[in-house]
N, C-alpha and C positions, 0 to 999 in steps of 0.2 A: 772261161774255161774252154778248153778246145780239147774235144771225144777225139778217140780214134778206135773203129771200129775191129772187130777181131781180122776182117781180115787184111784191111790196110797194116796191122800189128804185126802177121805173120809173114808178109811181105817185108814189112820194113825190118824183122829180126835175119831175115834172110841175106836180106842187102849189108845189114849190119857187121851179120858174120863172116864176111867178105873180106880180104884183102886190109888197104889202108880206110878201110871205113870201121878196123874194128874199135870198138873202145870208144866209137863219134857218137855224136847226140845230131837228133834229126831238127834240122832249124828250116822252121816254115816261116812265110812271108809275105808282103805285100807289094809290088813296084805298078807303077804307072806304064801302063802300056795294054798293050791287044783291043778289040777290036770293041770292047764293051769300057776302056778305060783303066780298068785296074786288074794284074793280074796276080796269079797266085804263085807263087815261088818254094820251091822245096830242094833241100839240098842237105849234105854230110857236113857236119863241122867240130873239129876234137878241142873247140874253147869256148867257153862262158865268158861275153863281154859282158861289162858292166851293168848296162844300160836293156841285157835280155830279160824276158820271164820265162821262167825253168816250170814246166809243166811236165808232171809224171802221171801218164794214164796207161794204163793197160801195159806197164811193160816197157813201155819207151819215153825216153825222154827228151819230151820237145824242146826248143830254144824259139822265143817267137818276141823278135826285137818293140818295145813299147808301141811306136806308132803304128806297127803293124797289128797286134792284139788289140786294138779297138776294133777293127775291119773283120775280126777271127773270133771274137767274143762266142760263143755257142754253134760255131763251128765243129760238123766230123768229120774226118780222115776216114776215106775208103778207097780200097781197092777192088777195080772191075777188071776179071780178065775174060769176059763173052764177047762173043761174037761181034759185037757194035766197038769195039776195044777194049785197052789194055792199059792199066793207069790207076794212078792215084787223081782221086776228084775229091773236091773239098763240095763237101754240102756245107752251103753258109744259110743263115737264114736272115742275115742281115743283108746278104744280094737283093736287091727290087729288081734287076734286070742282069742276064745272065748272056753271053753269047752261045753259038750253035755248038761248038766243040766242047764248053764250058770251063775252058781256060782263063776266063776275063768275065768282070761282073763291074757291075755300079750300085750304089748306095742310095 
């Protein structure tokens, strides 16, 4: 399962009611890369492939492709907008090692 806290929620319904994002489903993810190995990915998408898992928490409905939802298991979605930035950050607690920005983690 992958939380998404209230305010990453209200952020995300914000983005949502936007333009060509309306009517999308928020699909988060996993790629290899940044400076810890593996990064986090998050983006709009208005189709359900196959091979997704459809998570509905709080109002939004995630898309989180198989291989990636191992790496996201008890995963929350939050949004910071203070002083130190401005973003969505995934608190994972499957991360053992996180970079400085926290955009990149390892297993």
């Amino acid at each position: 399962m992958i939380n998404i806290s209230d305010s990453a929620r209200d952020r995300l319904l914000h983005l949502l009611g936007k333009g060509e994002k309306e009517n999308s489903y928020v699909r988060v993810g996993v790629e290899s890369g940044g400076c810890s190995g593996l990064s986090y990915k998050l983006d709009f998408d208005k189709s359900k492939n196959e091979e997704d898992e459809l998570i509905d928490d709080n109002g939004i409905k995630l898309l989180v492709n198989k291989k990636s939802f191992l790496y996201l298991v008890g995963t929350t979605l939050e949004f910071s907008d203070g002083l130190n930035g401005k973003g969505f950050v995934f608190n994972n607690p499957n991360a053992s090692r996180t970079c400085g920005c926290g955009e990149s983690f390892s297993l």
